[in-house]
C-alpha positions in Angstrom: 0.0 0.0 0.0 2.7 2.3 0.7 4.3 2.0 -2.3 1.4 3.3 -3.9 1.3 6.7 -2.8 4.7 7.1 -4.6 3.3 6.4 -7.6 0.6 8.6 -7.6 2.6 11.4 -6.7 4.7 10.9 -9.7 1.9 10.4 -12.0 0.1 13.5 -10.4 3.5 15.3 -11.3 3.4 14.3 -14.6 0.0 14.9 -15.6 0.3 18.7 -13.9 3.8 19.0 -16.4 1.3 17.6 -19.6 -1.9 20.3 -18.2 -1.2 22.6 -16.0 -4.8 21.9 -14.2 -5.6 23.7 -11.2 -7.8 20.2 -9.7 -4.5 18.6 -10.3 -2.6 20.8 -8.3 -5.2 20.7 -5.4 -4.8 16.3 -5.4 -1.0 17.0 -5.6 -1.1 19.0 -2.3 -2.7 16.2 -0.9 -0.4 13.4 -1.8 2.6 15.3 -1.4 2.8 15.0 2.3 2.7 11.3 2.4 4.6 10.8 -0.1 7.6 12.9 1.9 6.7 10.7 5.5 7.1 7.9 3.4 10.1 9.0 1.9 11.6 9.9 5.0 10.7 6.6 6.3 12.4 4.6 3.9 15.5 7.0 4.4 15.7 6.0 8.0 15.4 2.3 7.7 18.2 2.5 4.7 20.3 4.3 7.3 19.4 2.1 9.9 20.3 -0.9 7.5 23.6 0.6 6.8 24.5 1.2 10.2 23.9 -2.3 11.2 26.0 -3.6 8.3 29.2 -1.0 9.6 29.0 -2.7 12.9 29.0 -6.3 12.1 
């Protein structure tokens, strides 16, 4: 499921590049936010990952 919200957000960025629609841009506000705590999510379990790798 989460992987989801990525994928809108990058289709909802390249539908507002192909028409710049102001309904668009109103979705895109919405997604955008999960998107980034998703984002940042995955950022700190990579870092996590790569921190348990250094110490073994």
């Amino acid at each position: 499921m989460l992987g989801l919200w990525k994928y809108a957000a990058s289709d909802l960025r390249v539908a507002s590049i192909i028409d710049s629609d102001e309904e668009i841009a109103k979705i895109l506000i919405k997604v955008e936010p999960n998107t980034r705590k998703i984002e940042e999510h995955c950022q700190k379990y990579q870092q996590l990952q790569e921190q348990e790798r250094l110490r073994d």
